[in-house]
C-alpha positions in Angstrom: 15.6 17.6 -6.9 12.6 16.3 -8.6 9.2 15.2 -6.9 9.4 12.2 -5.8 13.0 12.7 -4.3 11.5 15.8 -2.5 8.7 13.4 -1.1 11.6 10.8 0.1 13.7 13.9 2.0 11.0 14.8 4.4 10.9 12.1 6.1 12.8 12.8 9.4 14.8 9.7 9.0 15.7 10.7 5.2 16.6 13.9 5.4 20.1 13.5 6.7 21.0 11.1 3.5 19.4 13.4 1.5 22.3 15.8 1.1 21.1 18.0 4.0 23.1 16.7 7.1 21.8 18.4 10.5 18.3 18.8 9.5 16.4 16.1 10.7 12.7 17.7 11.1 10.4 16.1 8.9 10.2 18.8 6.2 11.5 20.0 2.8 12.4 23.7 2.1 14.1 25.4 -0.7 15.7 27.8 1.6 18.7 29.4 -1.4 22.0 30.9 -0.3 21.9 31.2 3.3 21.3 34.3 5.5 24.3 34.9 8.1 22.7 35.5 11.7 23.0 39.1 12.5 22.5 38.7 16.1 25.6 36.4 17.0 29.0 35.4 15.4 29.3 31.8 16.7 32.1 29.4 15.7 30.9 26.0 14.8 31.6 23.5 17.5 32.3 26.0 20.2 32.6 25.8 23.6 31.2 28.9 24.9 27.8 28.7 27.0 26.1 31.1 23.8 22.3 31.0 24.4 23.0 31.9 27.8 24.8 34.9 26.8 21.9 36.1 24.4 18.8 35.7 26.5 17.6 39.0 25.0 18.4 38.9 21.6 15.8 39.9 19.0 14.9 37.1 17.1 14.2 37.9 13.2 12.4 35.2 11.1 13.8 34.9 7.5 11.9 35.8 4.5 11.7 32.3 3.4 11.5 30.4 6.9 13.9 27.4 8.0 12.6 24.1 9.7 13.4 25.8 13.1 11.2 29.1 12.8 8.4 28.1 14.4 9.3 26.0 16.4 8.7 27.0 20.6 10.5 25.5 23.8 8.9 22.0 24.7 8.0 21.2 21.0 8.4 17.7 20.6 7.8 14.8 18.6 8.2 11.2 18.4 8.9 8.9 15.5 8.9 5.0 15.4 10.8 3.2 12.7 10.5 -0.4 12.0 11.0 -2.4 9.0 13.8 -4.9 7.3 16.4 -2.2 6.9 17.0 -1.8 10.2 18.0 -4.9 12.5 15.7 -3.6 15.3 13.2 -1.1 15.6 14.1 2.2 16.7 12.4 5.1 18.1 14.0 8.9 17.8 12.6 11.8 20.0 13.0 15.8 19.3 12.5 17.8 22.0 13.3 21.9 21.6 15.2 22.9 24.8 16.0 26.1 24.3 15.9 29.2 22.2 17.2 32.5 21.9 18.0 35.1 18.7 18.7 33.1 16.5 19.8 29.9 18.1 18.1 26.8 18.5 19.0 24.0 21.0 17.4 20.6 20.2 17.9 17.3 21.9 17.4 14.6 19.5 17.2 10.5 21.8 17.3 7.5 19.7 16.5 4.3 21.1 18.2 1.1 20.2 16.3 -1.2 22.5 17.5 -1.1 25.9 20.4 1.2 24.5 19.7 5.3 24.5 21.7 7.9 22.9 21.0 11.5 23.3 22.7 14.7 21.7 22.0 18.4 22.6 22.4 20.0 19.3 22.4 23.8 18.8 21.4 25.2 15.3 21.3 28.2 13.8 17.5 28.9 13.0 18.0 30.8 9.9 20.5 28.4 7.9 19.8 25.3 10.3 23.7 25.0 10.1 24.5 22.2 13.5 26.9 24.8 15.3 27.7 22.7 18.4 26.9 19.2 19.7 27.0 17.5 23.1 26.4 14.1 24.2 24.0 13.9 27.3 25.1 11.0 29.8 22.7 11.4 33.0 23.1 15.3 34.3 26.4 15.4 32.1 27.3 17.0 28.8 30.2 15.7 26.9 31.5 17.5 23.7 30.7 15.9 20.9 30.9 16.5 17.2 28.5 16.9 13.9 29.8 14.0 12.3 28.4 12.2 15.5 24.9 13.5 15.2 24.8 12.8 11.2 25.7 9.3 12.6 23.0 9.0 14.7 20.2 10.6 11.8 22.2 8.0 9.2 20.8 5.4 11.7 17.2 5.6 10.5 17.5 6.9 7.1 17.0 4.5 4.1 16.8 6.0 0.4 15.6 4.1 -2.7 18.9 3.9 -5.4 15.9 5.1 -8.1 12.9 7.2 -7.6 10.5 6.4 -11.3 7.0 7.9 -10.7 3.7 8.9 -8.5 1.0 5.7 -9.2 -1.9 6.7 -6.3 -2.9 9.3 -4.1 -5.7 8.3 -1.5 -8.0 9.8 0.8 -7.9 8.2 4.3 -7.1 8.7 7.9 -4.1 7.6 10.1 -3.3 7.3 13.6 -0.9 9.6 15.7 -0.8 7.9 19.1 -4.2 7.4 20.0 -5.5 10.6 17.8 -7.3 9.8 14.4 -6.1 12.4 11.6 -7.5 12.9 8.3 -4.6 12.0 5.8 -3.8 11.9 2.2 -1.3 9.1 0.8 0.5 9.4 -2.3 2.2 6.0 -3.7 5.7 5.9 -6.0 7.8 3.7 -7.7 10.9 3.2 -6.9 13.5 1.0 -7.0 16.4 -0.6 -5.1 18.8 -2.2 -6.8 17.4 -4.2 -9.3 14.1 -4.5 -7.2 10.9 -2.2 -7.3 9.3 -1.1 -4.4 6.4 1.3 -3.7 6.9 4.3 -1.7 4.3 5.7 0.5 4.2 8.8 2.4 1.2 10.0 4.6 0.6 13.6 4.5 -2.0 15.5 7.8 -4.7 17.9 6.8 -2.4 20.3 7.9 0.7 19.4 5.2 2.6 17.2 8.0 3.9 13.8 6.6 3.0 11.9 9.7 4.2 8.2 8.0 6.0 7.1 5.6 6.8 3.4 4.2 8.8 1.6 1.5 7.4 -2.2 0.9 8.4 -4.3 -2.0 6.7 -6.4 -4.6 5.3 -9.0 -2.4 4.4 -6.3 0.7 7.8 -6.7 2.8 7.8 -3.6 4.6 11.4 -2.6 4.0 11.7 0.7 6.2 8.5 2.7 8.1 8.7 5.6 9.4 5.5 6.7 11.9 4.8 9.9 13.6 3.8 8.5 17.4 3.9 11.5 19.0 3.9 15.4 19.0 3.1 17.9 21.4 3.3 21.3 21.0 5.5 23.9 23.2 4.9 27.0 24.8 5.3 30.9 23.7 8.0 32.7 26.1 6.3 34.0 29.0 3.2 31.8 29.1 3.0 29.5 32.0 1.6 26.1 31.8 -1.0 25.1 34.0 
């Protein structure tokens, strides 16, 4: 995967068409051959309640960490995405809702208008492998699948047919919510079809791509991708106030 591909995949919306279904989280890893969990033996898809049954389990981070190893109950971020690619704009929400050893629970909503769909999606934290989905209707959880969830991700991804080279990189500041950031943007050139387009993606002092957009010749924004939202979670045993 070269630079500028790597650049397009961490986009949240991206990542799923990027050859790494189930990973939506708005960052890039080479993570290698992955690391079974020692902790638990979990069939994908299954049925069994399994983080309730492991509320004590040591959690081990891997050597080289996955998307999910830092992430804390309550974590959650918003992204808006907007642009000609999509018929509407859309707006998907990550929320962490549980953890224990090395399983992950994430409910990932994305809005469609007045239309809301949300999946509870359990991952393994060390290969970020979907192990189990669920559809949440009101209090209810319906069994779902992972070819559901890479469904909904497919929704908001869009990926240039031909990634050609970096042209800028800027110095600026961008907005999350109402919180100014100090940001850098790089600019490629790509193209779609027989088209070129310039790529944009909006990195955070602290290495978070916090926007992303892809505009062609005449500054139609084809897709945007905008961090709206994130709030950080809580460590285990520390009560909010």
């Amino acid at each position: 995967m070269n630079k500028i591909q790597r650049a397009l995949c961490t986009l949240p919306l991206v990542a799923a068409a990027c050859g790494n279904a189930g990973i939506p989280h708005p960052t890039a890893l080479d993570l290698g051959e992955p690391t079974p969990a020692k902790k638990t033996a979990i069939r994908a898809d299954d049925d069994m309640p399994f983080i309730d049954e492991i509320p004590s389990a040591e959690e081990t981070v891997p050597a080289n960490p996955s998307l999910f190893a830092n992430k804390l109950v309550g974590d959650r971020t918003v992204h808006r995405f907007t642009g000609s690619f999509s018929k509407s704009h859309l707006i998907l929400t990550q929320e962490v809702h549980a953890r224990a050893g090395s399983l992950i629970i994430v409910d990932y909503t994305l809005e469609d208008g007045d239309v809301a769909t949300k999946l509870r999606v359990t991952h393994d934290i060390g290969t970020e492998r979907v192990l189990r989905v669920r559809e949440l209707r009101g209090k209810r959880e319906l069994p779902s699948s992972a070819a559901a969830f890479d469904q909904l991700m497919a929704r908001t991804a869009f990926v240039p047919d031909d990634n050609q080279a970096q042209i800028a990189k800027a110095k600026g500041t961008c907005l999350v919510g109402d919180q100014q950031l100090e940001c850098e943007t790089t600019d490629y050139r790509v193209k779609i079809g027989e088209q070129t387009a310039t790529f944009s993606v909006s990195r955070s002092a602290d290495g978070r791509e916090v926007a992303g957009e892809i505009s062609d010749a005449a500054g139609k924004v084809i897709y945007k991708a905008e961090l709206i939202e994130s709030r950080a979670g809580l460590p285990a045993g520390v009560a909010s106030r």
